[in-house]
C-alpha positions as CSV (number, residue, x, y, z in Angstrom):
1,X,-23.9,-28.8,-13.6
2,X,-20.5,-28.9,-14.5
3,X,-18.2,-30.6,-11.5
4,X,-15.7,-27.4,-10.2
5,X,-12.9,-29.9,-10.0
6,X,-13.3,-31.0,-13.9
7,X,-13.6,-27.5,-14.6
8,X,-10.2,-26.3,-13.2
9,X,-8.8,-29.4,-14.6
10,X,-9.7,-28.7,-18.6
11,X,-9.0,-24.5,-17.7
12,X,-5.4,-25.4,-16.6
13,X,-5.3,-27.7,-19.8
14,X,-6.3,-24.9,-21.7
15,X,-3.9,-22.2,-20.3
16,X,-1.1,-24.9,-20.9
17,X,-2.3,-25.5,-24.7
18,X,-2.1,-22.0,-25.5
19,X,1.0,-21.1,-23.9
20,X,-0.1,-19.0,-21.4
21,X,1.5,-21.1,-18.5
22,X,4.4,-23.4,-18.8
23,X,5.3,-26.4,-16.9
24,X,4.0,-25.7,-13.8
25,X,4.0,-22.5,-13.2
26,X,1.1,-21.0,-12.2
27,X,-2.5,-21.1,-10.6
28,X,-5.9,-21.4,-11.0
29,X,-9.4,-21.4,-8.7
30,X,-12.6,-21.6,-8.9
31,X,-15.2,-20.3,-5.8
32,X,-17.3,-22.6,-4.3
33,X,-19.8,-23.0,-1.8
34,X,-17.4,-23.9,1.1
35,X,-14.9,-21.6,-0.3
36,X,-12.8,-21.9,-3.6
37,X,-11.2,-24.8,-5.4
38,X,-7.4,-24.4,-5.8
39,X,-4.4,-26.0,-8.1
40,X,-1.9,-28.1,-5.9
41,X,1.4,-26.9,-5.4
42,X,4.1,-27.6,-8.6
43,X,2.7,-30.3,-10.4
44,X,2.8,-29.6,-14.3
45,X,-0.6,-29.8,-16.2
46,X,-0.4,-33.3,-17.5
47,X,0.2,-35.1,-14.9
48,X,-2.7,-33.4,-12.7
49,X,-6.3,-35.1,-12.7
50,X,-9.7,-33.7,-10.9
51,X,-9.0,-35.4,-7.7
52,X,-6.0,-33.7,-7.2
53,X,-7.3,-30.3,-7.1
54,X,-7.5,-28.7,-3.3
55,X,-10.5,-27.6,-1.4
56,X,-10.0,-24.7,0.6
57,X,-12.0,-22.3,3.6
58,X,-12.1,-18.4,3.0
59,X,-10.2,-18.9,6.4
60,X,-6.9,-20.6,4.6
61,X,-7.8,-23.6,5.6
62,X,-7.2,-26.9,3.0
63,X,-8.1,-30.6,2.7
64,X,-7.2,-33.2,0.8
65,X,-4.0,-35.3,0.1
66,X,-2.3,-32.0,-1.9
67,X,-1.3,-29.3,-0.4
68,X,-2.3,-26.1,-2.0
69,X,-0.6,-23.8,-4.5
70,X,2.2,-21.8,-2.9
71,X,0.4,-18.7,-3.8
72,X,-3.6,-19.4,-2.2
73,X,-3.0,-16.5,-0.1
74,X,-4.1,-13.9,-2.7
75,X,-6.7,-16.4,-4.1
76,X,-8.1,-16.4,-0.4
77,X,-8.3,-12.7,-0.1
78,X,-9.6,-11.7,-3.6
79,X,-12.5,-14.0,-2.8
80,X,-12.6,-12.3,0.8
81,X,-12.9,-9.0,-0.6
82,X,-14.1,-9.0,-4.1
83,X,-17.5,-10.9,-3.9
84,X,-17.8,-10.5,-8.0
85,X,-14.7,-12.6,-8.3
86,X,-16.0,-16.2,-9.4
87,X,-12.6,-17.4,-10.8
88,X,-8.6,-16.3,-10.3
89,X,-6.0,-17.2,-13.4
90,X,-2.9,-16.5,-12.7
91,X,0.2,-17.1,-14.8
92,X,3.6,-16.2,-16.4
93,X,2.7,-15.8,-19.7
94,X,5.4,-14.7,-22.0
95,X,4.6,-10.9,-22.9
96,X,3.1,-9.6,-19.4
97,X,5.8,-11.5,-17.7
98,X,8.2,-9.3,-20.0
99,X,6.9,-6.3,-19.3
100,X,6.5,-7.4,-15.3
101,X,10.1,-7.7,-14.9
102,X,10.3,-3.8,-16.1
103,X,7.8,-3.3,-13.4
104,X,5.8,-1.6,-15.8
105,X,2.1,-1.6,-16.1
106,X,0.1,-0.9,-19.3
107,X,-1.3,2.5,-19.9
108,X,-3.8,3.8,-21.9
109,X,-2.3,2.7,-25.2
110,X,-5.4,1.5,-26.2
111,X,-9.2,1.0,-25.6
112,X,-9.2,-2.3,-25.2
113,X,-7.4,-1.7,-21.7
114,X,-10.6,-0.7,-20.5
115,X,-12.0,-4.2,-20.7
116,X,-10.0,-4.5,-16.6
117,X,-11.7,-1.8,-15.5
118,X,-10.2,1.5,-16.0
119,X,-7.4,3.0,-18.4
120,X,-4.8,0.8,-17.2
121,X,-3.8,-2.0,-15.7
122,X,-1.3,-1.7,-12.9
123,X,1.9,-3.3,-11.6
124,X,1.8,-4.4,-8.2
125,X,4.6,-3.5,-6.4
126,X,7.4,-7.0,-6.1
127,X,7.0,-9.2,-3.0
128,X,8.4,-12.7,-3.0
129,X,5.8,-15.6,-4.1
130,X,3.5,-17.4,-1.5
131,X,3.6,-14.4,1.1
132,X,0.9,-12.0,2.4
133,X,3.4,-9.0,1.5
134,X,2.2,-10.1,-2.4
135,X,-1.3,-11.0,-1.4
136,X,-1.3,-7.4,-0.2
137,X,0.6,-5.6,-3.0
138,X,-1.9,-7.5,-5.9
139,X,-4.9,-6.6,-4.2
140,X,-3.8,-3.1,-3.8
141,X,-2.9,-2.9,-7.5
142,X,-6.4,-4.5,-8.2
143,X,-8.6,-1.9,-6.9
144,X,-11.3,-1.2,-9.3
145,X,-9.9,-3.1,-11.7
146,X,-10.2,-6.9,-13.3
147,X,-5.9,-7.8,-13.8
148,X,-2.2,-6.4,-12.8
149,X,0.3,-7.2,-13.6
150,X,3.2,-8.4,-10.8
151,X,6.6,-6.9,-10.4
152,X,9.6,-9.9,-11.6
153,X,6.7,-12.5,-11.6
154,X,3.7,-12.3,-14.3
155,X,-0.4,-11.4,-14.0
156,X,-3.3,-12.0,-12.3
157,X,-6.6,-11.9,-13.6
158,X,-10.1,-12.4,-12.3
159,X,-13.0,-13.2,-13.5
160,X,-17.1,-13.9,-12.7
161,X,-16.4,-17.7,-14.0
162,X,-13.4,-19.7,-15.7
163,X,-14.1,-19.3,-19.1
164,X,-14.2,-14.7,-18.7
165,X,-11.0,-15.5,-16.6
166,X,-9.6,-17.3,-19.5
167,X,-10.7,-15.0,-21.7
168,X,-9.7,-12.3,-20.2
169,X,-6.1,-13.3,-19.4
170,X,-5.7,-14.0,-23.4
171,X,-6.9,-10.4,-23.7
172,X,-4.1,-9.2,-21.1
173,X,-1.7,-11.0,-23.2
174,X,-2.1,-9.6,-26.0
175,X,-2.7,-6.4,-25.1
176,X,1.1,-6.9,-23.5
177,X,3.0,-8.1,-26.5
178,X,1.3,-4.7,-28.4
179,X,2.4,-2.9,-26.2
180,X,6.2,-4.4,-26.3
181,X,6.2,-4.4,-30.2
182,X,4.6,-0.6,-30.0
183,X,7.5,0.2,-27.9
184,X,10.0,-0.8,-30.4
185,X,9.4,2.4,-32.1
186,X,9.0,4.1,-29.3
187,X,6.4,5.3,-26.6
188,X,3.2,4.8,-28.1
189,X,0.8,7.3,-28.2
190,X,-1.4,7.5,-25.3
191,X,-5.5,8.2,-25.4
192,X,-6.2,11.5,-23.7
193,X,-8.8,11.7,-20.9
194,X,-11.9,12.4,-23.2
195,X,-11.0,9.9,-25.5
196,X,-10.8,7.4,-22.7
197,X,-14.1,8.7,-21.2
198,X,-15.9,8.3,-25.2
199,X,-14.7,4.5,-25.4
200,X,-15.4,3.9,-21.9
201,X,-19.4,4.5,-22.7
202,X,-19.0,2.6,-26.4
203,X,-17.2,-0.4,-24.5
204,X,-20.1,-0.4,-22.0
205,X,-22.5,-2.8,-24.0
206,X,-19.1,-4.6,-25.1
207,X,-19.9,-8.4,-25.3
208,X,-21.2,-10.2,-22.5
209,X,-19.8,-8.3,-19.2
């Protein structure tokens, strides 16, 4: 079994590597048995190591020598509330932090949108970092779907383990920088309700869900 700790270590690595998160912006978890396993609080991804990585209670409650990421609230409460959720990425990647700062979600553009859930992914509304206010503004935009997007900050993904949560946090990103280049020549064209319903049932069997 592979140790949760090392796990969140490589995944932060990897978000790092491909410029999904720079410096130390940022946070990851993993769930556990006791709770979840969160990034510390500001510490860029090379100088981090498994030990440093903080266990916390579903009650907000952490141990260990590091104190937690500024923003374990909503980590705390999407594993409260969303018992599918195995693993929480979120970042400030380049594209989706773009259109964030528009507080603009992504509509239904294109199919691949329905990968989070439904035909588009929302914008919570802005709230400063590390507060309930945002904890309760993501999981608001997060109903019934997988990511949002958050207002002057970047996204938030989860996923059943790290590696979907990677994945699909690459997926958001792109799916983000489309939709800024589509803009360029204006509004792209949006899919209408029945084509949304046709690729909804094609997407079904999509991959591993």
């Amino acid at each position: 079994m592979i140790d949760p700790a090392q796990a969140l270590l490589a995944a932060t690595r990897r978000l790092a590597e491909t410029g999904l998160n720079p410096g130390s912006a940022g946070n990851l978890s993993v769930r556990t048995v006791e709770g979840f396993l969160i990034t510390p609080s500001g510490i860029p991804p090379e100088e981090l190591g498994a030990e440093m990585m903080v266990p916390m209670t579903l009650e907000g409650i952490s141990s260990g020598p590091w104190p937690p990421s500024s923003e374990w609230r909503f980590h705390r409460d999407l594993y409260r509330s969303r018992p599918e959720a195995g693993a929480v990425v979120h970042c400030h990647s380049p594209a989706a932090t773009a259109l964030a700062c528009h507080r603009r979600g992504l509509p239904p553009f294109h199919y691949m949108i329905l990968r989070f859930g439904g035909p588009d992914v929302r914008c919570a509304r802005y709230a400063r970092f590390g507060t309930q206010a945002l904890s309760d503004a993501v999981l608001e935009a997060l109903e019934g779907r997988r990511a949002c997007l958050m207002a002057n900050h970047g996204m938030l993904v989860l996923g059943r383990d790290l590696p979907q949560a990677l994945a699909l946090a690459q997926e958001l990103e792109t799916l983000c920088e489309h939709y800024l280049r589509a803009r360029t020549l204006g509004e792209p064209v949006h899919l209408t309700d029945e084509e949304i319903a046709e690729a909804q049932q094609a997407i079904a069997g999509y991959g591993r869900r």
